[in-house]
C-alpha positions in Angstrom: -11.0 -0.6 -5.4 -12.8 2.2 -3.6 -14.2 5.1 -5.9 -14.4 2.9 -9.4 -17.9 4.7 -10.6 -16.0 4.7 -14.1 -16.7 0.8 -14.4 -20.3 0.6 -13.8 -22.4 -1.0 -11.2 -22.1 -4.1 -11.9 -18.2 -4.1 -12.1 -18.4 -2.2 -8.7 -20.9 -5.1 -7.6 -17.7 -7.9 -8.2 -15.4 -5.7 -6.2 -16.8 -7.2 -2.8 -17.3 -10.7 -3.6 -13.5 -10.5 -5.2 -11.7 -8.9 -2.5 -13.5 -11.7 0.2 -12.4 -14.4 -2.0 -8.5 -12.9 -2.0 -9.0 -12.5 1.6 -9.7 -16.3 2.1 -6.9 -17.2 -0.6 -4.4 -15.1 1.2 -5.1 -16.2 4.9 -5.3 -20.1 3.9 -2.0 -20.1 1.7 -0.2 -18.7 5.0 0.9 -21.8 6.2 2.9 -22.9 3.2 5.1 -20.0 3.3 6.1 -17.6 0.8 9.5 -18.7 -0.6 8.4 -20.2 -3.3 6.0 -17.3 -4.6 7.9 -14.4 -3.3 10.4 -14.4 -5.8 7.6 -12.3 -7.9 6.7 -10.1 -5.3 9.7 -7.8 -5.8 9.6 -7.4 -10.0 5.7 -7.0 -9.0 5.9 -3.8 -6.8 8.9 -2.2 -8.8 6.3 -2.2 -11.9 3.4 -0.8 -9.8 6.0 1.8 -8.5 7.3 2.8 -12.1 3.5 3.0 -13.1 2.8 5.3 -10.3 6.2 7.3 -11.3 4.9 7.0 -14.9 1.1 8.0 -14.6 2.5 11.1 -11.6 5.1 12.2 -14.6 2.7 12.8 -17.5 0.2 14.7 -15.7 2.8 16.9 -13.9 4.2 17.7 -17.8 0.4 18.8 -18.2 0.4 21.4 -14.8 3.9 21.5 -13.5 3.0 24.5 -11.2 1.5 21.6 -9.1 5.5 21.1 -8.2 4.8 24.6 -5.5 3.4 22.0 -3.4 6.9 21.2 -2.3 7.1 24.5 -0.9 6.4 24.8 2.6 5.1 28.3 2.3 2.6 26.8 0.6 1.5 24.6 3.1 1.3 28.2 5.6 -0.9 30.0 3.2 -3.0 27.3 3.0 -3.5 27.2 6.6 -4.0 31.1 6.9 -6.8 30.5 4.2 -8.4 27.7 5.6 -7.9 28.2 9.3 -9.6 25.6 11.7 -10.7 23.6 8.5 -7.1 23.2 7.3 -6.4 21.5 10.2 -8.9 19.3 10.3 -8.0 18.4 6.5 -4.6 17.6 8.4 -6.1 14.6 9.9 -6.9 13.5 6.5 -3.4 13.5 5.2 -2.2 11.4 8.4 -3.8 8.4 6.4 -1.6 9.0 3.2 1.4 7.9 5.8 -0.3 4.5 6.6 1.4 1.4 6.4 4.4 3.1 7.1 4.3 0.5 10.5 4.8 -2.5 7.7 8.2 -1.4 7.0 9.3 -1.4 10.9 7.6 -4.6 11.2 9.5 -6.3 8.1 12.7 -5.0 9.3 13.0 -8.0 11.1 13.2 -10.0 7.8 15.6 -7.5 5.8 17.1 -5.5 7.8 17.5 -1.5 8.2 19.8 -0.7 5.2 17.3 -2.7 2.3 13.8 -1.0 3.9 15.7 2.5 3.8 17.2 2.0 0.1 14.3 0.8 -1.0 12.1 3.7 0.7 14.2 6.2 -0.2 15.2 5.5 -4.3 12.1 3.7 -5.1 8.7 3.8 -2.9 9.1 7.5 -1.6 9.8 9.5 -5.1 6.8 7.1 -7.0 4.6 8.0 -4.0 5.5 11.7 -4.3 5.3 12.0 -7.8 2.1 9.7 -8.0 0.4 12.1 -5.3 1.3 15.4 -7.2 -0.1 13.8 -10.8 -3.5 13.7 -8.6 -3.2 17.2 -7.8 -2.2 18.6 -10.7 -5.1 16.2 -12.5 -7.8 17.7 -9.9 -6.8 21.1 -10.8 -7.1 20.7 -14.5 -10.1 18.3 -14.2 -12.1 18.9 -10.7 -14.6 16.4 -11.8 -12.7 13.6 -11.7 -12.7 13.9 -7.7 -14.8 10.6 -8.0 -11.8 8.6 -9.1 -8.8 10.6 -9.3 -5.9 8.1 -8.9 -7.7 5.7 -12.0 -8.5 8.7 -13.9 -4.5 9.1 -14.2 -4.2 6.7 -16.7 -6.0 6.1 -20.0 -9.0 4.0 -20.5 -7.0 1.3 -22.5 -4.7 0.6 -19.5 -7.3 1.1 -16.6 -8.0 -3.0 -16.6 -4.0 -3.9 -16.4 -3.7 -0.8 -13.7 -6.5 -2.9 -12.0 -4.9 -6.3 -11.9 -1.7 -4.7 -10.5 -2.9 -2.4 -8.3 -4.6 -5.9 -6.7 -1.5 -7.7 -7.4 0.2 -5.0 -5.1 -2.5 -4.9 -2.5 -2.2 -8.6 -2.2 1.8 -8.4 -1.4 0.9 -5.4 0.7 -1.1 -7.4 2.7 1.0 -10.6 2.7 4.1 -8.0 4.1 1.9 -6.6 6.9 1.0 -10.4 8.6 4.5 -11.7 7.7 5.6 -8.5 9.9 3.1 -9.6 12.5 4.6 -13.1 12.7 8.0 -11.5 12.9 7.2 -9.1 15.7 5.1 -11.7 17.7 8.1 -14.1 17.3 10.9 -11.3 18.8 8.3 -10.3 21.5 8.3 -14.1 22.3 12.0 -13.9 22.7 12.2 -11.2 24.7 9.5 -13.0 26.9 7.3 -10.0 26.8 4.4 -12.0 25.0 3.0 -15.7 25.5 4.7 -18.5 24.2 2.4 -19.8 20.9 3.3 -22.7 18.1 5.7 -21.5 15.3 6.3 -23.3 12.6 8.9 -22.5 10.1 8.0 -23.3 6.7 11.2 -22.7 5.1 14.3 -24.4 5.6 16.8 -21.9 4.1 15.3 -18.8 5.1 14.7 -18.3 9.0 11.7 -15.3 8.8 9.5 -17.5 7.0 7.4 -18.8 9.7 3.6 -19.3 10.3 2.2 -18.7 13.4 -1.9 -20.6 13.1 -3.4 -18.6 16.4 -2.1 -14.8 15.1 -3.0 -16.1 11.2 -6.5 -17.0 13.0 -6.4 -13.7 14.9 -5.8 -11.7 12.0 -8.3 -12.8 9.8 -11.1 -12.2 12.6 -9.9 -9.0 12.6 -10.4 -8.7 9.0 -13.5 -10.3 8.7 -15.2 -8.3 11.4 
């Protein structure tokens, strides 16, 4: 929710109280489990991929020389132009790559081949395309660097944008401490971590567990 200056201050003055109230929601509902509400979560993220596809799309057709950016030469001149501060610019980019560490974590619910179909026909090209919609927008429109991934779409669709881009960031999160249980539960097994309480809170479906003292652990983190 970062950057919304387009809403006014008093819509940027319910993003805090909002996001702590999901927080609490989020980290309470862990120990019932997700089965019953993550049938949602996957026709969720395939719309908030196909709307970052979408939104990338159109504003590539306005500026499709932004599609040199593919070109690695690119990337060299850049650095030739820019010198040192290219490369500290690099550092920048390392965060676009974040949350990669969610898809090792959840391979121990799915398995390789879904995270790697998935990645590679779905999250990867919306990503891509999504990223070079912002660049190609920037260049037309340099005053939009307040807001640039927002300013993608059109006014009339910037509330539903909002409500799923908080739908996603919600399933996000949910993937990243159901990965934690997972790994904390192999590293158990491997007896390379203490033994804790695990409680499964499915009966069909063996990843969905709970584990209260990392669920606690977590949302310290998180609130500190």
């Amino acid at each position: 929710m970062e950057g919304l200056v387009i809403f006014g201050d008093s819509f940027q003055k319910a993003v805090v109280p909002a996001t702590v109230a999901i927080l609490i929601v989020l980290f309470s509902a862990q120990r019932f489990g997700t089965a019953k509400i993550g049938v949602v979560f996957g026709p969720v993220m395939l719309v908030w991929f196909v709307a970052l596809s979408a939104s990338g799309i159109y504003n590539i057709i306005q500026y499709p020389e932004i599609l040199k950016a593919a070109n690695p030469a690119e990337g060299y001149k850049f650095f030739l132009r820019k010198k040192y501060i290219g490369w500290e610019l690099l550092g920048a980019v390392v965060l676009c790559i974040t949350g990669g560490e969610a898809m090792f974590a959840d391979m121990g619910h799915f398995g390789k081949w879904p995270v790697r179909v998935s990645w590679i026909s779905v999250v990867y090209p919306s990503i891509l395309l999504n990223y070079f919609g912002q660049g190609a927008l920037l260049i037309r429109n340099p005053e939009v660097i307040d807001d640039p991934f927002f300013r993608l779409f059109p006014k009339k669709l910037l509330i539903p944008m909002i409500i799923l881009a908080t739908m996603a960031t919600v399933i996000a999160s949910q993937a990243l401490i159901s990965g934690a249980f997972s790994v904390v539960q192999q590293a158990i097994s491997m007896k390379i971590f203490p033994k804790v309480k695990i409680i499964h809170t499915s009966t069909t479906m063996e990843g969905q567990i709970y584990i209260p003292v990392l669920n606690y652990m977590l949302e310290q983190c998180v609130s500190s």
